[in-house]
C-alpha positions as CSV (number, residue, x, y, z in Angstrom):
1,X,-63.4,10.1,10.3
2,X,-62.5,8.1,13.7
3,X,-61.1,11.4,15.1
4,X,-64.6,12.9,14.8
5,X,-65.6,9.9,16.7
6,X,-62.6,9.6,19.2
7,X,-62.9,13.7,20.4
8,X,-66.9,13.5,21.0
9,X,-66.0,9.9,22.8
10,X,-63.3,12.1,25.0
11,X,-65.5,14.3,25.6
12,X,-68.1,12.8,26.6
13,X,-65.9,11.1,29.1
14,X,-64.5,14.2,30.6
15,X,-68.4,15.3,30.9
16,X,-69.0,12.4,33.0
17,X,-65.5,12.4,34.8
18,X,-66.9,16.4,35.9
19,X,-70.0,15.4,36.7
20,X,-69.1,12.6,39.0
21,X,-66.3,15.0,40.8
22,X,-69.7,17.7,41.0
23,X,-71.6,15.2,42.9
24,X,-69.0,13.6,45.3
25,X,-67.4,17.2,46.2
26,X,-69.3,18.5,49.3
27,X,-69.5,22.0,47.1
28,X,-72.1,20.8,44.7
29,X,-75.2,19.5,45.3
30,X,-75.5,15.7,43.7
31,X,-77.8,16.1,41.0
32,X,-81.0,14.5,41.3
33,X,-81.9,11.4,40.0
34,X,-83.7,11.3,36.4
């Protein structure tokens, strides 16, 4: 169904929204590059 689809999209999304916050706050170290 396209709610499967739209929750793994969102959260995805949030994954990446974390994950850029991680490696602009002055907490975390920026994760290398792959």
């Amino acid at each position: 169904m396209w709610v499967d689809a739209f929750v793994i999209g969102a959260s995805a999304a949030v994954a990446d929204v974390l994950l850029l916050i991680r490696g602009a706050s002055p907490g975390f170290a920026p994760l290398p590059a792959q």
